[in-house]
C-alpha positions as CSV (number, residue, x, y, z in Angstrom):
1,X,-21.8,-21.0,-36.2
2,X,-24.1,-18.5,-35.6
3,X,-26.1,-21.0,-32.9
4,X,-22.9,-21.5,-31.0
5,X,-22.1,-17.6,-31.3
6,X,-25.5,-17.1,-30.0
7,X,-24.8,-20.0,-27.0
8,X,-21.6,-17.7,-26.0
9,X,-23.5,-14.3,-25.8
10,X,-25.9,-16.1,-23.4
11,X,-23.5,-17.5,-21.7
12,X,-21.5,-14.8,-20.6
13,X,-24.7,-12.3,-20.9
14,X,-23.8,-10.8,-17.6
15,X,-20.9,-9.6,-18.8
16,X,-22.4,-7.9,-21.8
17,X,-24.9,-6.4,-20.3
18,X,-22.2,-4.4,-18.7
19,X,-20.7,-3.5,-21.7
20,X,-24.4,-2.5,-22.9
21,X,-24.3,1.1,-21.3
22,X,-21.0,1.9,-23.0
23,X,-22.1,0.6,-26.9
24,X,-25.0,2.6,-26.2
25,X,-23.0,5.9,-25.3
26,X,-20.7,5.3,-28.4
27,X,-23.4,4.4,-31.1
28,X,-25.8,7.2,-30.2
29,X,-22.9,10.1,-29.4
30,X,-20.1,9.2,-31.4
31,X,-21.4,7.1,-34.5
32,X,-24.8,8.6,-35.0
33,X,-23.4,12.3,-35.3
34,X,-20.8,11.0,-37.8
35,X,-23.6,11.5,-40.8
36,X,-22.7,15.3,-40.4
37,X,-19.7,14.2,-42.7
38,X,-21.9,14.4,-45.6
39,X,-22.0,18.1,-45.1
40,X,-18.4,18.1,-47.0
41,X,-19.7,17.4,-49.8
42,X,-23.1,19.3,-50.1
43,X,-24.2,23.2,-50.3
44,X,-26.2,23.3,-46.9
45,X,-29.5,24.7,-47.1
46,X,-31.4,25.4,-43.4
47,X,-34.8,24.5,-45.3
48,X,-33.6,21.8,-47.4
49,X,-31.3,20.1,-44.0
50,X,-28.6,18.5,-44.1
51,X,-29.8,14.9,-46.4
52,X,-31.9,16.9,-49.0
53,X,-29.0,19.6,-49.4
54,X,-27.7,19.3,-53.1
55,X,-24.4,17.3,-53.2
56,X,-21.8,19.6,-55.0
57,X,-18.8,17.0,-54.9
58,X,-15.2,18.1,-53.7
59,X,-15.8,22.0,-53.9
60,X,-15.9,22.5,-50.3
61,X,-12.4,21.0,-50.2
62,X,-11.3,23.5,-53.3
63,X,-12.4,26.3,-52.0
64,X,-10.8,25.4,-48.4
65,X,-7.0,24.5,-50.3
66,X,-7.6,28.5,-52.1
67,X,-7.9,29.9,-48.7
68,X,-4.0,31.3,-47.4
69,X,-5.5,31.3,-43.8
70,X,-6.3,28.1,-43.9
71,X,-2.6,27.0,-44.9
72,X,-1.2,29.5,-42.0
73,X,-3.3,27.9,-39.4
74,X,-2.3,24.4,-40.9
75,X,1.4,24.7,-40.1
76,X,0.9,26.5,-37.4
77,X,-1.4,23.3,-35.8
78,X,1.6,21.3,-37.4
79,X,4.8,23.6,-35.3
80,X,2.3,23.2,-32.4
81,X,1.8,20.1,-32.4
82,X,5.3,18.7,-33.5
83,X,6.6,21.2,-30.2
84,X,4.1,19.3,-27.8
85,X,5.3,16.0,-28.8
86,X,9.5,17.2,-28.8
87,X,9.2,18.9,-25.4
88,X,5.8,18.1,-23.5
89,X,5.9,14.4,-24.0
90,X,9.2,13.3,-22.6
91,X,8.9,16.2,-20.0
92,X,6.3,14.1,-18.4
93,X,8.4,11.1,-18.5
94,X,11.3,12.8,-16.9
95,X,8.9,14.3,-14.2
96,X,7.8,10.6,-13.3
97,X,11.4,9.8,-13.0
98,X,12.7,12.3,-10.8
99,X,9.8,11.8,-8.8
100,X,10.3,7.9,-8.4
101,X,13.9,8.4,-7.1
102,X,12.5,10.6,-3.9
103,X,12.8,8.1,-1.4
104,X,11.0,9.4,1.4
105,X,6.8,8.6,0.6
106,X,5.4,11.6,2.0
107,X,7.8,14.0,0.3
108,X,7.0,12.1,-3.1
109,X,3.2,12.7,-2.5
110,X,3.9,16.2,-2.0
111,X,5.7,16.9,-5.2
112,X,2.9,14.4,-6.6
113,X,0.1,16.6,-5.7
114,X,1.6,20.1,-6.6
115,X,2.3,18.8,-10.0
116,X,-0.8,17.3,-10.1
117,X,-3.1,19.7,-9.0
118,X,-2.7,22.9,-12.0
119,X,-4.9,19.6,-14.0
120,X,-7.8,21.0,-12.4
121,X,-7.6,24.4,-13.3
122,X,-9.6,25.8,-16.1
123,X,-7.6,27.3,-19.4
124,X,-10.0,30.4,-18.7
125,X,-9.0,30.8,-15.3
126,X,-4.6,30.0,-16.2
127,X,-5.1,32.5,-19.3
128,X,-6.7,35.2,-17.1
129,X,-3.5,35.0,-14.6
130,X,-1.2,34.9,-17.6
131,X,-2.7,38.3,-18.6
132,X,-2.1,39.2,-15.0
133,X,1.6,38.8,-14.9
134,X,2.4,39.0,-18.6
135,X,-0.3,41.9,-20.3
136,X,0.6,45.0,-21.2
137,X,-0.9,46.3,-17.6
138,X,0.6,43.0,-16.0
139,X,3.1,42.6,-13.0
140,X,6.1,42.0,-15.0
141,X,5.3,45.3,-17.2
142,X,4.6,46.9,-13.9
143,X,8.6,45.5,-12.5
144,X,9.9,46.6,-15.7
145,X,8.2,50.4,-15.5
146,X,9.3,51.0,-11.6
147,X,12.9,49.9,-13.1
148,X,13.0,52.4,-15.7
149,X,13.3,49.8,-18.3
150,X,10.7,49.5,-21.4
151,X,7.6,47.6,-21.6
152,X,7.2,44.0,-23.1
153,X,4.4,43.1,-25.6
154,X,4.5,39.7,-24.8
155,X,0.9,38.7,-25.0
156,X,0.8,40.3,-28.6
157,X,3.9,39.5,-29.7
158,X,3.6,36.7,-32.5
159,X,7.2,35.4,-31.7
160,X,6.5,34.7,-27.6
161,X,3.3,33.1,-28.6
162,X,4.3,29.7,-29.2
163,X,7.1,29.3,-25.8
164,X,3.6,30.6,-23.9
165,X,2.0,28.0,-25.1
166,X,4.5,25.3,-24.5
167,X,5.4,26.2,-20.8
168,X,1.6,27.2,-19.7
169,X,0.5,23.9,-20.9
170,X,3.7,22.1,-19.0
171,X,2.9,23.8,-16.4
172,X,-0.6,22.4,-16.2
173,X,-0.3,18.7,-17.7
174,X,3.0,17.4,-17.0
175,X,2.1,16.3,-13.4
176,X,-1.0,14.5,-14.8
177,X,0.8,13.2,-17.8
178,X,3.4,11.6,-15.3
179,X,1.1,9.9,-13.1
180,X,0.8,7.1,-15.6
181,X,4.0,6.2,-15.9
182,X,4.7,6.5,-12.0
183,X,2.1,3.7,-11.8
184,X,4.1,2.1,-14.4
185,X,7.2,2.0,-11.8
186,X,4.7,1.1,-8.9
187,X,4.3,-2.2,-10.7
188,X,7.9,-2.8,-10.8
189,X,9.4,-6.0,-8.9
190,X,11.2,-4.5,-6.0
191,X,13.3,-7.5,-5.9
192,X,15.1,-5.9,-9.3
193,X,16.2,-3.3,-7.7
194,X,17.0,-5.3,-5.1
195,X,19.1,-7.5,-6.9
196,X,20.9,-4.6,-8.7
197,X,21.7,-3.0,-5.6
198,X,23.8,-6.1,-4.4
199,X,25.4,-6.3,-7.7
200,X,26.4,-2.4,-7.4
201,X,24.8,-0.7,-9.8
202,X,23.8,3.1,-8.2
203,X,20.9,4.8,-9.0
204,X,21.1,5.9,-12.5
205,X,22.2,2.7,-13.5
206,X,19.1,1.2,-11.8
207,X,17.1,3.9,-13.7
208,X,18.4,2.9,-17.1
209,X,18.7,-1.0,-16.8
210,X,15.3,-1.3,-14.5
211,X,13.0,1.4,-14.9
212,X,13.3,3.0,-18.2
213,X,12.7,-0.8,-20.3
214,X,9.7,-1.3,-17.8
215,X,8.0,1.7,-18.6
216,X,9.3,2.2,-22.7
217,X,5.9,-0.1,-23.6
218,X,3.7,2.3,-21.8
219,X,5.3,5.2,-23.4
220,X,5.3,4.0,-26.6
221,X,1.5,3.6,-26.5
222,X,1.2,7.5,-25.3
223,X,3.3,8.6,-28.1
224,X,1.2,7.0,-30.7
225,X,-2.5,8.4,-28.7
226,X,-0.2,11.9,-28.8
227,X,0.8,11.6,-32.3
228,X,-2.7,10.2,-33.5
229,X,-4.1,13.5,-31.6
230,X,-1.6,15.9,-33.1
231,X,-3.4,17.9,-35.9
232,X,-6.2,19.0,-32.6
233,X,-3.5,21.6,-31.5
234,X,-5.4,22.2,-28.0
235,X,-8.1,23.9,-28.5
236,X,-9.8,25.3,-25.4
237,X,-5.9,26.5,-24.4
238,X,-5.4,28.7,-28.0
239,X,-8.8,29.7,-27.8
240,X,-8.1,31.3,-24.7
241,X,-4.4,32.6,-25.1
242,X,-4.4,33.9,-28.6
243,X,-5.5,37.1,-29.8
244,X,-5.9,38.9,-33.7
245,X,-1.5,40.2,-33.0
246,X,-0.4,36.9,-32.8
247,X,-2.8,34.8,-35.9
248,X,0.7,34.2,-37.8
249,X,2.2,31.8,-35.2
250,X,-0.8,31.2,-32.6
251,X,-4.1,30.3,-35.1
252,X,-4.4,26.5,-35.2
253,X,-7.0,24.5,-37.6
254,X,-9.7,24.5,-34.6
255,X,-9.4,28.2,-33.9
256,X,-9.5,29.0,-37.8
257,X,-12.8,26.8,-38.2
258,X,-14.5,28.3,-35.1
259,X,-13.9,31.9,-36.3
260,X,-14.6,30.8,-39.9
261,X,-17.9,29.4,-39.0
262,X,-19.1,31.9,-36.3
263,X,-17.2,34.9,-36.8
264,X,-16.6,35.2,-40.5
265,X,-19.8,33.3,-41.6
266,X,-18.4,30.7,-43.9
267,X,-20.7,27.9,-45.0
268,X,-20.9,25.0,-42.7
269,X,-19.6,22.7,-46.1
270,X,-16.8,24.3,-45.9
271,X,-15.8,23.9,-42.1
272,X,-17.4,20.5,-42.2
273,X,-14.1,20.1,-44.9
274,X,-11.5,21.2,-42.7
275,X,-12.8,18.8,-39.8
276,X,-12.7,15.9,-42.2
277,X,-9.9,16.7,-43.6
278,X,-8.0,17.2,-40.1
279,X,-9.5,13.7,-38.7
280,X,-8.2,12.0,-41.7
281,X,-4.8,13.1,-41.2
282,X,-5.1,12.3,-37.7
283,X,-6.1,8.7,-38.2
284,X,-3.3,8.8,-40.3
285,X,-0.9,9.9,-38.5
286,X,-2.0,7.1,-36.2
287,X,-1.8,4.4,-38.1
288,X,1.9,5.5,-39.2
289,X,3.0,6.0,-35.4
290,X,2.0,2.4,-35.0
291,X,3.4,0.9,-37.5
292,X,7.2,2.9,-36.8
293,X,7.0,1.7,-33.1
294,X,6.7,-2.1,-34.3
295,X,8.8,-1.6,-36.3
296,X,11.5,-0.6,-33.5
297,X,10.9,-4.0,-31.3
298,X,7.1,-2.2,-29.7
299,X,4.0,-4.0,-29.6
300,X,1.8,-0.9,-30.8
301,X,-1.8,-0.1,-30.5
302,X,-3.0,-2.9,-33.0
């Protein structure tokens, strides 16, 4: 077996040696750092490093399941998360749509491009014009002042938090989002629609009969990447945006480990713990997404 096996690999050895650069890249930088895990389960000592630390079993994880902050910014990654996947994910969708039924092709490049192009603008760069227009020295304070009315909070305000962080992150990714699924329409068979027109169905019905079944396999697969991917929150975007008046809606698991372990100086055991713990529900997660979309007719991830 192993000859034959062996007789294969030379074979096509072309063809692996183009797949060499990427095993490389994913045994040395995702696989080799993975022994950092063991850090969950020892008392980390500079001196000592990481494999001659002393091993102190599952108290890393007891002391992280006694901390209330921990459980704040674990259903606050949870609201977060579950908001992204009820209103960002089939915003792009719709986006992609809409777009499709523009007929004339340089008009839907336009509206591709604008949507497209807030991608490529740093969370640094939206949360400083946020700040701009919605800060307690913004425009809209400024509006509000010449109008005699009272200032807004907004920035600070724990309950406008969370819409913020919905609509800013629309407002960057849906165009990017949508341009998988308009490829999924490119590869459509004009000659459907085609068809359907002579049989008079009008555009919506075109949409729902032709469209919408050829891309369902492609958004099936997104929503199990987004709900495999739920418990990161978005990072680099909360990071940015949040500030200590709005911790009870805004403070996600990543933000509460990178203050933990460089603001408040908890042991790296411990933040090692909440990373674990977070990719295990993730994978999760993952595997139960897949398993409910083959369950509904879908051929899932595996």
């Amino acid at each position: 077996m192993y000859k034959s096996i062996g007789k294969g690999m030379y074979k096509n050895r072309y063809l692996y040696l183009l797949l060499l650069p990427a095993v490389l890249y994913y045994a040395l930088f995702q696989y080799v750092p993975m022994y950092g895990i063991l850090l969950a389960f020892k008392e980390f000592r500079i001196r000592a490093g990481i494999l001659r630390s002393p091993w102190v079993g599952w108290d890393n994880f007891a002391d992280l399941v006694a901390q209330s902050d921990f459980w704040q910014a674990f259903d606050n990654t949870v609201i977060i998360s579950l908001g992204r996947i009820l209103i960002e994910f089939p915003a792009a969708i719709a986006l992609a749509l809409l777009i499709n039924e523009v007929t004339r092709q340089r008009l839907k490049r336009f509206y591709q491009t604008v949507y497209t192009f807030p991608h490529f603008i740093s969370w640094v760069i939206i949360s400083g014009i946020m700040l701009n227009f919605l800060g307690d020295a913004g425009v809209l304070n400024q509006i509000l002042a010449a109008a005699g009315l009272e200032k807004q909070a907004i920035m600070t305000d724990p309950g406008w938090f969370r819409p913020i962080v919905f609509l800013s992150n629309m407002w960057k990714e849906v165009g990017w989002s949508a341009i998988i699924y308009l490829a999924a329409i490119a590869g459509i068979n004009p000659e459907l629609y085609e068809a359907a027109y002579v049989d008079g169905a009008n555009r919506f019905q075109q949409l729902r009969a032709i469209t919408w079944p050829s891309i369902r396999g492609t958004a099936a697969i997104l929503l199990i990447l987004a709900v495999g991917n739920a418990m990161n929150g978005g990072f680099e975007q909360i990071f940015n945006l949040y500030n200590p008046g709005v911790y009870q809606t805004g403070d996600i698991i990543d933000t509460y480990v990178y203050r933990s372990a460089f603001a408040d100086g908890a042991s790296f055991g411990v933040t090692t713990a909440v990373g674990l713990f977070k990719a295990v529900l993730n994978f999760a997660l993952l595997y139960i997404a897949n398993f409910m979309v083959k369950r509904l007719g879908g051929e899932g991830l595996v």
